[in-house]
N, C-alpha and C positions, 0 to 999 in steps of 0.2 A: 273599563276593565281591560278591554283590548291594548288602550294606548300603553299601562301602564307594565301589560307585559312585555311589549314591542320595546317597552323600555327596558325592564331587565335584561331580556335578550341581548339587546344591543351592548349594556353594559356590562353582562357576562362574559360579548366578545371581545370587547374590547381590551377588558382585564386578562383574556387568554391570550390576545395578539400581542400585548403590551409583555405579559409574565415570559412569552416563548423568546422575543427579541432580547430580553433582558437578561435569560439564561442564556441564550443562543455567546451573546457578549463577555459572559461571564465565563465558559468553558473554554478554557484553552485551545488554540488551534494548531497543530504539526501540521501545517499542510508545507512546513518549510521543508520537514525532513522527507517530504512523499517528491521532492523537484526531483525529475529527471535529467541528468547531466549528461548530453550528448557526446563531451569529449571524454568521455571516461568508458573507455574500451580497448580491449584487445585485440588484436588483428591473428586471424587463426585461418590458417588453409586447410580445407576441407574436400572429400571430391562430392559431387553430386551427380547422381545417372553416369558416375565413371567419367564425367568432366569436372577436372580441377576448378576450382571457387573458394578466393577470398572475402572473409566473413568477418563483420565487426561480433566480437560478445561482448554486452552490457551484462552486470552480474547487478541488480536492483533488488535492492531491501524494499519489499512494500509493506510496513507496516510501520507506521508512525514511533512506535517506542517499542522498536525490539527487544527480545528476551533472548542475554545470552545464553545457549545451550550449553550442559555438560560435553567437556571432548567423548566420552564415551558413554554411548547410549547403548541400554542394556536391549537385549531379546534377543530370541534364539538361541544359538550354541554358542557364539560368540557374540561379545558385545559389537557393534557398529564404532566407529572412530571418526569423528566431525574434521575435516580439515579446517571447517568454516563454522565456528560457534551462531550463526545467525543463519547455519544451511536449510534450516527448516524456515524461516521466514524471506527465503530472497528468490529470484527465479533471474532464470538466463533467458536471453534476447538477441538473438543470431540476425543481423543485417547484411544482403548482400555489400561487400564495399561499393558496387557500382549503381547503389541504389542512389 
């Protein structure tokens, strides 16, 4: 009785390990659209503690399949105005340039 559970067991896991890799395969992957592209930056002078500092900005979409936003997004008294249809999915990335 023991051996024959030790056997289900087994071949319950195995059907789970087998079924997860096989969907794992099956789901498409964006990990192309999440690459970070080092040369894509702007160069912005900035002061820091009142000493001048050149800074790279990376402006980076992290979300695999972004949802473009309406230019104007409602609330409060006036609506808000998107320069950047993906402003709510991107964020800035400030590098000293002498880093």
């Amino acid at each position: 009785m023991k051996n024959k559970s030790a056997v289900l067991v087994g071949l319950f896991i195995t059907i789970v390990v087998a079924s997860s890799s096989l969907l794992a395969q099956m789901i498409p992957s964006n990990d192309e659209a999440l690459i970070f592209d080092p040369e894509a930056y702007m160069t912005l002078d900035v002061s820091v503690d009142g000493e001048p500092m050149e800074v790279r900005q990376y402006q980076v979409v992290y979300v695999a399949n972004p949802v473009r936003m309406a230019e104007n997004q409602p609330g409060g008294r006036r609506p808000t105005v998107l320069p950047d249809p993906y402003a709510y999915q991107s964020m800035n990335i400030f590098v000293p340039q002498v880093a």
